[in-house]
N, C-alpha and C positions, 0 to 999 in steps of 0.2 A: 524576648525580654520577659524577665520577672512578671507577673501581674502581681507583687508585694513586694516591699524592701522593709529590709529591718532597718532597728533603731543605727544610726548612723551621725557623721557631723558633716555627711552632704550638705552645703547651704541650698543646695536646690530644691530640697525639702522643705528648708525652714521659708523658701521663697511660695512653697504650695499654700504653707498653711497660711502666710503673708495675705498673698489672692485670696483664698477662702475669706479668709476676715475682711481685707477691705471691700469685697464681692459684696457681702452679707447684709442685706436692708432689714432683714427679720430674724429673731434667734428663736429656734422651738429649744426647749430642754425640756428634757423626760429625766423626772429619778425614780430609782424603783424601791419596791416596799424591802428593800434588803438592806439598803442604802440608808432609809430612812428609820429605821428601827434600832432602837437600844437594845445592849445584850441581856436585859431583862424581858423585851418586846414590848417595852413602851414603844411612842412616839420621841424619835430624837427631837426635841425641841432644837438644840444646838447645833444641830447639822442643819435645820431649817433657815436658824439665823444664819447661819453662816453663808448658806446660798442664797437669800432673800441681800444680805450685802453686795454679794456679787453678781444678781440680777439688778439691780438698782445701778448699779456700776456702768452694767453693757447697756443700760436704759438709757441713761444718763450721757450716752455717746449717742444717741438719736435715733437710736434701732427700736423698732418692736418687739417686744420680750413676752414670750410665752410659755408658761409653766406647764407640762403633763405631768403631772404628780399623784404616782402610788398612794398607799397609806390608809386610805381611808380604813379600809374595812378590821387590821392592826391597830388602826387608834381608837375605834369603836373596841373593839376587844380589852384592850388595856382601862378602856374608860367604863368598861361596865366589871373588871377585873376578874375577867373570866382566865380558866386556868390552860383552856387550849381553843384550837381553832373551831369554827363548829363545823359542822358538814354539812346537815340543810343548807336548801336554799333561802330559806324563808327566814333564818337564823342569819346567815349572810348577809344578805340582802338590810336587815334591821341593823346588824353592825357597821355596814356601811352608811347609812344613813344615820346614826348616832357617832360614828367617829366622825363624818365628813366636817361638822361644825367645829368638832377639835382640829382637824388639820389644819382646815381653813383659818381660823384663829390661829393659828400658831404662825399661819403666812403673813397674817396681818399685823402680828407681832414682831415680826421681821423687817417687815415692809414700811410701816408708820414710821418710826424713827430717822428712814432714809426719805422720805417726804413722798412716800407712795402707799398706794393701796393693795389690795390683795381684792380681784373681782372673778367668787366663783362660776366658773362656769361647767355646768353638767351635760356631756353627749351620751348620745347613742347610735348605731351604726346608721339607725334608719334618718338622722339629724344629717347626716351629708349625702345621704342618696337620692333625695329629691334637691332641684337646683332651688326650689326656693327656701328651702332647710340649708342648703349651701348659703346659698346668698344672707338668708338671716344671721347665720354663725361668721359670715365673715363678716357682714356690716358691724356684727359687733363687738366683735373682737379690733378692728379698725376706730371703733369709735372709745371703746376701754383705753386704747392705743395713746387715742388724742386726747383722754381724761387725764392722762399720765400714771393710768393705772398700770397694773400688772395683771393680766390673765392667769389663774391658777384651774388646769382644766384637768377634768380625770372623769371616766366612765362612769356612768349615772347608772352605779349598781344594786341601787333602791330598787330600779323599774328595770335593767335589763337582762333578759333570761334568755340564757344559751339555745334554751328548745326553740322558742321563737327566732331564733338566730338573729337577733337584735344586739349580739356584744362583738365590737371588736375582738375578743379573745383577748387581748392583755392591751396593757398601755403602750406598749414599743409601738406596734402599731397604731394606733388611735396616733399617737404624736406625729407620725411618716403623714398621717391623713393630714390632721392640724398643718403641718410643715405645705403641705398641698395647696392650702387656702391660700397662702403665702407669697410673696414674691421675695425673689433673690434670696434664701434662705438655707441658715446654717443649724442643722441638726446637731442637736449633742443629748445622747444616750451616757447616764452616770450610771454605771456599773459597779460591782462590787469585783470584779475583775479590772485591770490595769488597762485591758484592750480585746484586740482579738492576739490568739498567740497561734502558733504554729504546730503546736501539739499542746496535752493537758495543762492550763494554766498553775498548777499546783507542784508539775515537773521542773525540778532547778534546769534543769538540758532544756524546754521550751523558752523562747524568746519572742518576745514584742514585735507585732509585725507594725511600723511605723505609717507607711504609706500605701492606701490598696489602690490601684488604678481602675481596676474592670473586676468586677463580683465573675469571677472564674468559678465553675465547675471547682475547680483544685480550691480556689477560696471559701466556697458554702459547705465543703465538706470538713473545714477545718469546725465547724460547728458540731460537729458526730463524734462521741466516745463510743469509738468500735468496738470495745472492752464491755461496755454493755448497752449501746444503742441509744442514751438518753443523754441529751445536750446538757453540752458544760456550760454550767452557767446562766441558763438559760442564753445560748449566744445562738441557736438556730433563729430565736424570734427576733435578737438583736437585729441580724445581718436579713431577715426577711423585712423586717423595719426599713434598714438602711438601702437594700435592692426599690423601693419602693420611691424613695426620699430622690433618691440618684437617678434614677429615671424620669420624674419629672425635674429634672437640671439642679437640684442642690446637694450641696456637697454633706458630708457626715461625719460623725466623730465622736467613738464611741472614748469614753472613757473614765478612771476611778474615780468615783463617788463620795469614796471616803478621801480624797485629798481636800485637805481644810480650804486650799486655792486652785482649785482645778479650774473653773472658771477663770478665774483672772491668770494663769500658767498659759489656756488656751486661748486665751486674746494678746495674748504677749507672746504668741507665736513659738511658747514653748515646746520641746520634743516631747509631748505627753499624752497619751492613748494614739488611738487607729485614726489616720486620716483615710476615709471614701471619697476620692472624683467623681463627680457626677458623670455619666455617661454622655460621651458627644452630640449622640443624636438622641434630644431628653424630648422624654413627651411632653413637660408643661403643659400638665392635663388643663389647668383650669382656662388659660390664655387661650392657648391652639385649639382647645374646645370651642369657645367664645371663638376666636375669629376664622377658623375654618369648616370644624364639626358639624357645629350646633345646627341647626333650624335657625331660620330666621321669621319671627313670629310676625314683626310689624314693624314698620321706617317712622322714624321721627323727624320731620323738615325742620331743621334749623335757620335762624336769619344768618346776616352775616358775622356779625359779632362774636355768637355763638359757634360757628365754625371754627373761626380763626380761635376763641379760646382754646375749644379741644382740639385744634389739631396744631395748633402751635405752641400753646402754652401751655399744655399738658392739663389742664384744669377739669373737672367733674360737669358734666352738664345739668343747669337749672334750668327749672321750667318756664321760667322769662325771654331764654331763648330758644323754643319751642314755638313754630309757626302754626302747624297742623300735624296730626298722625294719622297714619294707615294700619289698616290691619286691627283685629280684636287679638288680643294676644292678654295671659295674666301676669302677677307676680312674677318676677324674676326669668322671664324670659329673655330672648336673646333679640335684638331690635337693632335695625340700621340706621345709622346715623348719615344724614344726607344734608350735604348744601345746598343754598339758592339756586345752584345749575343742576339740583338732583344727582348730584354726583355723589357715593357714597364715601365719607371720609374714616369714620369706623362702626365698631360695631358691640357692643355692650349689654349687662346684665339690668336691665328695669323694674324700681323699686317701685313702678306705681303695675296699677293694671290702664290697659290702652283707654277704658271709661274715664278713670280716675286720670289719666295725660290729657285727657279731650277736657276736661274739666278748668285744669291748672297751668294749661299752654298758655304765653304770655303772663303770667304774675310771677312777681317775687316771692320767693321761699318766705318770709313772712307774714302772706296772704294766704297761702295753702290751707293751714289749718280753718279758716274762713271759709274757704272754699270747701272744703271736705269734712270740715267738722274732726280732723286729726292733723296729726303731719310725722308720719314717721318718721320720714328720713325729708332731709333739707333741698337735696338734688335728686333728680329725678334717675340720670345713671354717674356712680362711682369713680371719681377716674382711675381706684384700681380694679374697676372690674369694667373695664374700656380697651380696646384693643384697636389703634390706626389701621386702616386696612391698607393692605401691601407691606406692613412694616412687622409683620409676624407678631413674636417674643423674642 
């Protein structure tokens, strides 16, 4: 069998990208600075409203909606009305940070109207390689989430420099990571291409490859002009993005940018850019991490209440049903979760350190700050960052 089909009036397609969407608990969308740019190299304000409508939309369906957005260092350029791009870094770096307040404004000018916010947020690669830099980035983008804001996230190019190897390399990636934090999540990469194609997109003979089932050898190479070595389109970083996204279990979907409804075309199950399957056997780094990888740092005795909450009713454990804890363990470590019969029922990311649980075991989350003199988070573990044990991802 094929591992690509082209565009087609299979309904069995239009049934993949069906699943995809009703699959879908979280949206990452990435648009790039090509996407976003006027033919003058301003900042497109208009192509911003335009997707700020149509993230509000998929918000607005009870999904998590998360923005990787290009631009910045373009709309610092335009905003200081320089006549090309600079090539320091130090010159970079300052455009970046002088455009980021234009972009971001320009999200929020999008966003207010439709009765949401625009909440920047700035990574760097070293922001997800420690688990409690994880844990922070996701508690907060979870809690933007529940403000009913919109995350608008992009590489934090003020402070991050290549030699230190502290940058993603581009945003395609950074959004694959983003997508990571995530559960059940539909990537969509906006391109200034249509999709992925089968030879040069700019070839009338090259045609739309609709549906990719498995990232083949034969499908990464479709990313190389052999003609002179240098990816169309940048689509090598796309489909490195999207190998990344599919392996921990979410599906992908690269596609035009410049379509004024691409967004609302791809939730209405229309035939438009590349659909990626997620691969069968997905690593679900951040889950299967948490419930089989990780270390387990320290056990939290729960009463009974507390059990049957998290293991029946899905709910976040507070510190009220917290009996005693074991083990010295920090921030954001990995802790089992145990019943009255010491039985362990799961296993999860802990927003306190084991001092600070020993502290706040039996009170309610509005005695915390009392007790500790803060209260960052309300529950002690997430219930999305909880995993039942025996019940995988």
């Amino acid at each position: 069998m094929d591992p690509f089909t082209m565009p087609s009036s299979d309904p069995s397609l239009i049934q993949h990208r069906k699943a995809a969407i009703d699959r879908a608990r979280s949206v990452v969308v990435k648009v790039g600075t090509s996407v976003l740019t006027a033919q003058d190299g301003s900042l497109d304000r208009e192509r911003i409203d335009l997707l700020s409508a149509q993230l509000c939309r998929i918000a607005d369906s009870g999904r998590q909606v998360v923005m990787v957005s290009s631009g910045a260092v373009g709309a610092g350029i335009g905003k200081l009305g320089l006549s090309h791009r600079p090539t320091g870094l130090a010159q970079l770096q300052a455009c970046a940070a002088i455009g980021q307040t234009h972009l971001i404004q320009a999200y929020e000018s999008g966003l207010t109207p439709r009765g949401r916010h625009a909440a920047q947020v700035l990574l760097t690669a070293t922001d997800l390689r420690r688990r409690s830099g994880y844990l922070h980035v996701r508690n907060a983008l979870t809690q933007i989430h529940e403000f009913g804001a919109i995350a608008v996230i992009n590489e934090n190019d003020s402070v991050a420099v290549a030699e230190l190897m502290t940058t993603f390399g581009d945003n395609d990636r950074l959004a694959a990571h983003v997508a990571g934090l995530l559960s059940d999540t539909l990537m969509i990469i906006l391109s200034d291409v249509d999709g992925l194609y089968d030879g040069p997109p700019d070839d009338p003979n090259s045609q739309r490859i609709e549906l990719v089932e498995s990232l083949s050898e034969s499908i990464l190479a479709l990313a190389e002009d052999h003609r002179g070595g240098m990816s169309k389109g940048g689509m090598a970083s796309k489909l490195e993005a999207v190998t990344i996204a599919t392996s921990h279990g979410h599906t992908a979907i690269i596609g035009p940018g410049r379509d004024d409804a691409v967004l609302d075309k791809i939730f209405a199950c229309k035939p438009i850019g590349t659909l990626f399957l997620p691969t069968e056997k997905s690593i679900r780094g951040r889950r299967r991490w948490i419930g089989s990888s990780a270390p387990v740092a320290g056990t939290l005795h729960l009463d009974r209440g507390a059990a049957t909450a998290v293991r029946e009713n899905g709910s976040s454990l507070l510190a009220v049903g917290i009996t005693s804890v074991t083990g010295s363990f920090q921030q954001g470590a990995v802790v089992s979760l145990v019943d009255p019969a010491n039985v362990e029922i799961a296993r999860g990311l802990c927003n306190y350190t084991s001092t600070e649980v020993s502290r706040i075991l039996g009170q309610t989350s509005d005695h915390i700050e009392e007790v500790l003199g803060k209260c960052p988070y309300e529950n002690v573990v997430h219930r999305n960052n909880l995993v039942l044990s025996g019940m995988g991802d």
